[in-house]
C-alpha positions as CSV (number, residue, x, y, z in Angstrom):
1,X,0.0,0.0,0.0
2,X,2.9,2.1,0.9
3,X,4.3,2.0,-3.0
4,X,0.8,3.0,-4.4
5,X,0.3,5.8,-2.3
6,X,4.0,6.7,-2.8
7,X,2.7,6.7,-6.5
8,X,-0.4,8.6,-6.1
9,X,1.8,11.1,-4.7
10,X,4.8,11.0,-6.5
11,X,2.4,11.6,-9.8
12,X,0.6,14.4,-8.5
13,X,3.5,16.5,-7.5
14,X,5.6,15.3,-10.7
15,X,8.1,13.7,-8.3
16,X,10.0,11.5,-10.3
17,X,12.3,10.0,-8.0
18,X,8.8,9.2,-5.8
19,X,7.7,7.5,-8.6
20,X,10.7,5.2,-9.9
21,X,10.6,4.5,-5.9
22,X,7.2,3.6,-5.8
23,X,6.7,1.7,-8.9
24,X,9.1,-1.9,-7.1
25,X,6.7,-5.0,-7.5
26,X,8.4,-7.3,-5.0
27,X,5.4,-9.7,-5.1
28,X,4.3,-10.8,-8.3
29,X,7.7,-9.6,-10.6
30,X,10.1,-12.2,-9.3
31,X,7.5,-14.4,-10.2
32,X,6.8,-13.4,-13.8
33,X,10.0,-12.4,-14.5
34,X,11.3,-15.7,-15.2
35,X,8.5,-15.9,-17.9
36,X,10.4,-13.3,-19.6
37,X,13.9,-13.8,-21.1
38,X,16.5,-11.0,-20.3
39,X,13.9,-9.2,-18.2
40,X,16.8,-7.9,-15.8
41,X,19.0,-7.0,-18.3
42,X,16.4,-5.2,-20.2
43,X,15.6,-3.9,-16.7
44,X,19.0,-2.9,-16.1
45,X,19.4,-0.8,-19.7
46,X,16.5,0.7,-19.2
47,X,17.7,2.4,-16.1
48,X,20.6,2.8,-16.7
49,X,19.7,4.6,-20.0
50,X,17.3,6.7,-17.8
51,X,14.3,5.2,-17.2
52,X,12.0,6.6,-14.2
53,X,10.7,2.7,-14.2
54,X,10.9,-0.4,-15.8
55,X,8.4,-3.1,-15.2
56,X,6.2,-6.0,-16.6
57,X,3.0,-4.5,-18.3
58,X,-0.3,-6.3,-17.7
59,X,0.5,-10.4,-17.0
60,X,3.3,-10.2,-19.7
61,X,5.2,-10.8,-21.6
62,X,4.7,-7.0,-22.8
63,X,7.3,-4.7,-21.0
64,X,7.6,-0.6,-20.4
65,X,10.0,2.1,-19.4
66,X,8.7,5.3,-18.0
67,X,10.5,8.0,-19.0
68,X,10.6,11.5,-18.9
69,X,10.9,13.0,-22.4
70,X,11.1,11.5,-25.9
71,X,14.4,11.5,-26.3
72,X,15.0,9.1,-23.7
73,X,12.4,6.6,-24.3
74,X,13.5,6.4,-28.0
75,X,17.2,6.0,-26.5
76,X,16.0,3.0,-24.4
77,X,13.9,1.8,-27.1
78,X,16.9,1.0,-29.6
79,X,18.8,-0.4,-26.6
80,X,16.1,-2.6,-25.5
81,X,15.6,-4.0,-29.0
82,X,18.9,-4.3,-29.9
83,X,19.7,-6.7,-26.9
84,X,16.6,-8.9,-27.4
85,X,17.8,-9.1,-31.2
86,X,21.4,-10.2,-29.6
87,X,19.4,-12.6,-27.9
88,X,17.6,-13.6,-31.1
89,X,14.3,-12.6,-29.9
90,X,11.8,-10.9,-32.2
91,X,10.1,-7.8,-30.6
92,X,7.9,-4.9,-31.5
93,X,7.6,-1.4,-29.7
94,X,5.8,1.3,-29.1
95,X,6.9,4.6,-27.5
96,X,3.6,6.7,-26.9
97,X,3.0,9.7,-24.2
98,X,1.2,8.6,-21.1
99,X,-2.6,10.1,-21.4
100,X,-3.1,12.9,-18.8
101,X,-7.0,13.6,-20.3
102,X,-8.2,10.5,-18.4
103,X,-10.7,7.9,-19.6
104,X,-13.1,9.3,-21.7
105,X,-16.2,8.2,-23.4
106,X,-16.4,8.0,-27.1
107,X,-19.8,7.6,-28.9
């Protein structure tokens, strides 16, 4: 509970560090993980490249890196697929903003 309302928080007042705090699944990731090859390496790009976050998206095998700007994400985009490549692992990407309008309903 601690890490979602470190979220919550960390969102509202744009607190990055808050948020690449907050977002450590220490349940369910160790888990999963192993379902997905080179998910700590990827893991370990990403932030290293600059990622706020890196986690598993949904129940997998789908990944994401939060980032702040363009610039990074597309840097840790090319990184990311360039290692599952040297893995021999096909992959496809998509690097998109995150939506601030909320949900919305479309007639």
């Amino acid at each position: 509970m601690g890490n979602v309302a470190g979220l919550v928080s960390g969102l509202f007042l744009k607190d990055y560090d808050l948020i690449g705090r907050s977002m450590q699944d220490v349940l369910i990731e160790p888990i999963r993980s192993i379902l997905i090859p080179d998910f700590y390496r990827m893991r370990e790009l990403a932030l290293a490249n600059g990622a706020i976050s890196f986690g598993i998206s949904g129940s997998g095998p789908s990944v994401f890196a939060l980032c702040k700007n363009l610039e990074t994400a597309e840097k840790i985009t090319a990184t990311l697929q360039a290692q599952l490549k040297s893995s021999s692992i096909k992959s496809l990407t998509f690097v998109s903003k995150v939506n601030s309008a909320g949900p919305q309903v479309i007639s």
